[in-house]
C-alpha positions in Angstrom: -1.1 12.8 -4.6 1.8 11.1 -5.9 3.2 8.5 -3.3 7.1 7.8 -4.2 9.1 5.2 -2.3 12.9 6.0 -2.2 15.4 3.5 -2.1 18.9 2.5 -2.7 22.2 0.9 -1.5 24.3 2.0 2.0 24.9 5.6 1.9 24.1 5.9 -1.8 22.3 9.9 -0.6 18.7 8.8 0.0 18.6 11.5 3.2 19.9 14.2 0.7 17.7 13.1 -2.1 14.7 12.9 1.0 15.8 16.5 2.1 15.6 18.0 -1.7 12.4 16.8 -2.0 11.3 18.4 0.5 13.1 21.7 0.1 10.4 21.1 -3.2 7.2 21.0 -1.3 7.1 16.9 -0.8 6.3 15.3 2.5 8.8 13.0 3.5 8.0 9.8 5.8 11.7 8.7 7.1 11.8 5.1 7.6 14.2 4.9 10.2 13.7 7.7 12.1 10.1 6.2 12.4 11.6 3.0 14.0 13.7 4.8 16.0 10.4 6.2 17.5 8.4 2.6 17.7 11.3 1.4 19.5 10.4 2.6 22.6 6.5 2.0 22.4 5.4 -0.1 25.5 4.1 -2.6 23.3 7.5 -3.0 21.4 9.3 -2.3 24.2 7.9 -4.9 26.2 8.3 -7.7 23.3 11.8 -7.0 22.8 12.9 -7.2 26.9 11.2 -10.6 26.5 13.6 -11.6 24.1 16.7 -10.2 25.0 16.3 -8.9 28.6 16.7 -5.9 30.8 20.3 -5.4 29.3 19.3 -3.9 25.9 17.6 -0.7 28.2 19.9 2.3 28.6 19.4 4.2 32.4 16.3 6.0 32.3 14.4 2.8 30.9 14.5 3.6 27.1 15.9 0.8 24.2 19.5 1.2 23.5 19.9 1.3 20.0 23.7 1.2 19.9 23.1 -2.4 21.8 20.7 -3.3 19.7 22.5 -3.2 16.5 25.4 -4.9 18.1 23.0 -7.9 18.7 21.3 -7.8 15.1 24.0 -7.1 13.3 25.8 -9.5 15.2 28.8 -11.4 12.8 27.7 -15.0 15.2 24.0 -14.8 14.1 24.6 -16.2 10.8 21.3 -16.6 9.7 20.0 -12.9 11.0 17.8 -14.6 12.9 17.7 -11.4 15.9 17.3 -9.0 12.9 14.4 -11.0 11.2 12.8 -11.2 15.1 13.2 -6.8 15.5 12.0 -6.7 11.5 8.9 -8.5 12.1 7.9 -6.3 15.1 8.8 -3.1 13.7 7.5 -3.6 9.7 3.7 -4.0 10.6 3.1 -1.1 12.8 5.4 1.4 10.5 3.1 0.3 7.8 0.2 0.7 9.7 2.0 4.4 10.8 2.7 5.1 7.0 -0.8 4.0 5.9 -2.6 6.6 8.6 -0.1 9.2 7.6 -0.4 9.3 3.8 -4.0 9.0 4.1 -4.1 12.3 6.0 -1.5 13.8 3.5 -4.0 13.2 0.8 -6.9 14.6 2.3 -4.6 18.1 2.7 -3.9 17.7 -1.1 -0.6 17.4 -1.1 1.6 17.0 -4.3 4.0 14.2 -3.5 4.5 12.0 -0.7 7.8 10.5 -0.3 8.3 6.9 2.1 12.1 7.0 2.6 12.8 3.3 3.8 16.2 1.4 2.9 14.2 -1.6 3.1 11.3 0.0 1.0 10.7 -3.4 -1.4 12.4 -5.9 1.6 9.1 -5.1 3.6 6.7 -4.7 0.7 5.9 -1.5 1.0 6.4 -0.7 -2.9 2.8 -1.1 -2.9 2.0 1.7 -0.9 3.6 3.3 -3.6 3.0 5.0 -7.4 6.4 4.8 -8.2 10.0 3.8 -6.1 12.6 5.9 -7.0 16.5 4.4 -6.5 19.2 6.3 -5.5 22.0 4.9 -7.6 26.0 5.3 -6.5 28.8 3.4 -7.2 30.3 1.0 -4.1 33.3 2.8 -3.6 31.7 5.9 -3.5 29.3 4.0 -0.3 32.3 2.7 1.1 34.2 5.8 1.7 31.6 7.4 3.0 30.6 4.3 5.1 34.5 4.8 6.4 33.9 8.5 6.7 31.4 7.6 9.5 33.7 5.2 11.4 32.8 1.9 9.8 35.2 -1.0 9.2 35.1 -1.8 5.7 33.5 -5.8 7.0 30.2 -3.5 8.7 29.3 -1.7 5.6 29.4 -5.1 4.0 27.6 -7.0 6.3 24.8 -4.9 6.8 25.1 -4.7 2.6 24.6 -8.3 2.7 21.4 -8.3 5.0 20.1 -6.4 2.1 18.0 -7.2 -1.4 20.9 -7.2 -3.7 21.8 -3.7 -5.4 21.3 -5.1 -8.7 17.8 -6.7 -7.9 16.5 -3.4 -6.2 17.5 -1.4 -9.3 16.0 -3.8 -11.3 12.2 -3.5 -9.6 12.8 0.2 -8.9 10.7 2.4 -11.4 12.8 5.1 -12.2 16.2 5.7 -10.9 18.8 8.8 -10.2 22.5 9.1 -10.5 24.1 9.8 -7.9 27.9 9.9 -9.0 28.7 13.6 -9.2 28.5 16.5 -7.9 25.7 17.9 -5.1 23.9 20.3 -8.3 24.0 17.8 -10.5 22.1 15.9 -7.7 20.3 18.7 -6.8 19.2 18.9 -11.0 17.7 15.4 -10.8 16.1 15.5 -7.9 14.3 19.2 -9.4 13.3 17.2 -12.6 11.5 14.1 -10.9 9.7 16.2 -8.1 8.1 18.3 -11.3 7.3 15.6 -13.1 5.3 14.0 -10.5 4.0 17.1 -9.4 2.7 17.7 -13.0 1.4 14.0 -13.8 -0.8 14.0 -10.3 -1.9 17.5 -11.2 -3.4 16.1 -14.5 
């Protein structure tokens, strides 16, 4: 099994390079929509109502996510300090998740396993991977579709700047994917690498 970690810039396509991929016969481990999940775990729960209180829970009981980025994301918290705190409660037990997960994927034999994290090489998991695949678009292209979503141009850069630097994450990325035209050139790309690695793990 081939285990490719997918990264890249602010809406720069990772979720339609992720759902390619899988259209392809990958299995793909979404990041975020993990965290989303781990949020609400009594054990996380419980740590993060220590530190911020009762007002970060919606009305049924659940973590308020909305309230949460606020607060990490928060242009007074210079230093990131809250998102570093929700980072170092999350990262261990998604890895630990992710770990479990591909381990079971490999005894089912499959082809290629795909960890889709924005934050892939800022929490070290490029070593659960073979490869890390970047998903590489120009800013402006981000921005307006950063815009499209209802972001002021000052969000999409500060959660930009809570991130390893574009260029650096290219840089330590093993093999990378364009992503300045249209969806079937894309689509073409994404094709080649899956059947590459597909091919090599075969081998």
């Amino acid at each position: 099994m081939h285990i490719l970690g997918l990264t890249g810039g602010i809406a720069s396509g990772k979720s339609t390079v992720a759902s390619e991929l899988a259209a392809l016969g990958a299995v793909v481990l979404v990041a975020d929509e993990a965290a989303h999940r781990a949020i609400n775990l009594p054990q996380v729960k419980s740590v993060l109502v220590e530190r911020w209180g009762n007002g970060f829970l919606d009305s049924v009981g659940d973590v308020d996510r909305q309230k949460v980025a606020q607060r990490v994301f928060s242009p007074n918290d210079e230093k990131l300090v809250e998102l570093k705190f929700l980072q170092s409660v999350l990262h261990p037990l998604l890895r630990e998740q992710f770990e479990a997960r591909l381990e079971t994927l490999r005894g089912q034999g499959t082809p290629v396993a795909v960890i889709d994290a924005p934050l892939l090489i800022e929490a070290g998991w490029e070593d659960l991977c073979d490869s890390v695949l970047f998903v590489d678009t120009p800013e402006n292209v981000r921005l307006e579709r950063t815009r499209q979503r209802g972001w002021a141009e000052q969000d999409f850069l500060r959660r930009e700047s809570v991130q390893m630097p574009i260029e650096e994450k290219r840089r330590l990325s093993t093999r990378a994917i364009v992503n300045d035209g249209s969806l079937e050139d894309l689509r073409k790309q994404v094709r080649g690498t899956y059947h590459e690695l597909a091919e090599t793990d075969s081998r």
